[in-house]
C-alpha positions in Angstrom: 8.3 -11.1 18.6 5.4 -9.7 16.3 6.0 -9.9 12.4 5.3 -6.2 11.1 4.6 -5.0 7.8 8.1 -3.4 8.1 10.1 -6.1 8.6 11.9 -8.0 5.6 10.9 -10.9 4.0 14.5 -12.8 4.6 14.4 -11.9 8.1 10.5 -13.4 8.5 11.1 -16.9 6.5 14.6 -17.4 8.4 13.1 -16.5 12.3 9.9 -18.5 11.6 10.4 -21.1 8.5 6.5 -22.2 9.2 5.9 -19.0 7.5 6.9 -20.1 4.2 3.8 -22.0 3.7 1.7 -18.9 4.2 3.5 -16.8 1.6 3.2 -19.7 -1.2 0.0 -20.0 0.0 -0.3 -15.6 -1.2 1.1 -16.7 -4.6 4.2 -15.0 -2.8 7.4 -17.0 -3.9 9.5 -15.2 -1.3 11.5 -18.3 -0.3 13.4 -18.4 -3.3 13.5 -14.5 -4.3 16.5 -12.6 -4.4 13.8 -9.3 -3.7 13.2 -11.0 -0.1 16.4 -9.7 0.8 15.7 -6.3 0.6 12.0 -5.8 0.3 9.5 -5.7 3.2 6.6 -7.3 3.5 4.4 -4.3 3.0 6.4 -3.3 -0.3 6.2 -7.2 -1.4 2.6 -7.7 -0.6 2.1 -4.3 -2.6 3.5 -6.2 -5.7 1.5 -9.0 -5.5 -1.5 -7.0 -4.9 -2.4 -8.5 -1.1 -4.0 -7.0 1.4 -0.8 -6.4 4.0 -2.4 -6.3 7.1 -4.4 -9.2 6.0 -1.4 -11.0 5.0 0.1 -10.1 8.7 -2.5 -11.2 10.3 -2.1 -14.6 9.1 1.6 -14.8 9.1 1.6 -14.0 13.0 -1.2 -16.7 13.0 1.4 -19.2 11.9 4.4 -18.2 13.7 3.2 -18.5 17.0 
């Protein structure tokens, strides 16, 4: 399975915990947010002010 810019954070870091790395690496504190429940990776990358597909691009990188 492909991460998307649609999916949500909680869903990402708990199907591919290598992940987490990546988004403290993005100055993206997901792991311990209470956002990355509800918020996608699009909308959280947004926030943040990161390029998404960037972002997905490097996420998938790691998950694999």
């Amino acid at each position: 399975m492909k991460i998307t810019k649609d999916m949500l954070i909680i869903d990402i870091i708990n199907k591919y915990e290598k992940t987490i790395p990546m988004f403290m690496a993005f100055g993206m504190g997901c792991v311990g947010c209470l956002a990355a429940k509800g918020e996608s990776v699009e909308q959280a990358a947004a926030v943040h002010g990161i390029d998404v597909d960037f972002l997905i691009e490097k996420l998938n990188e790691v998950a694999e």
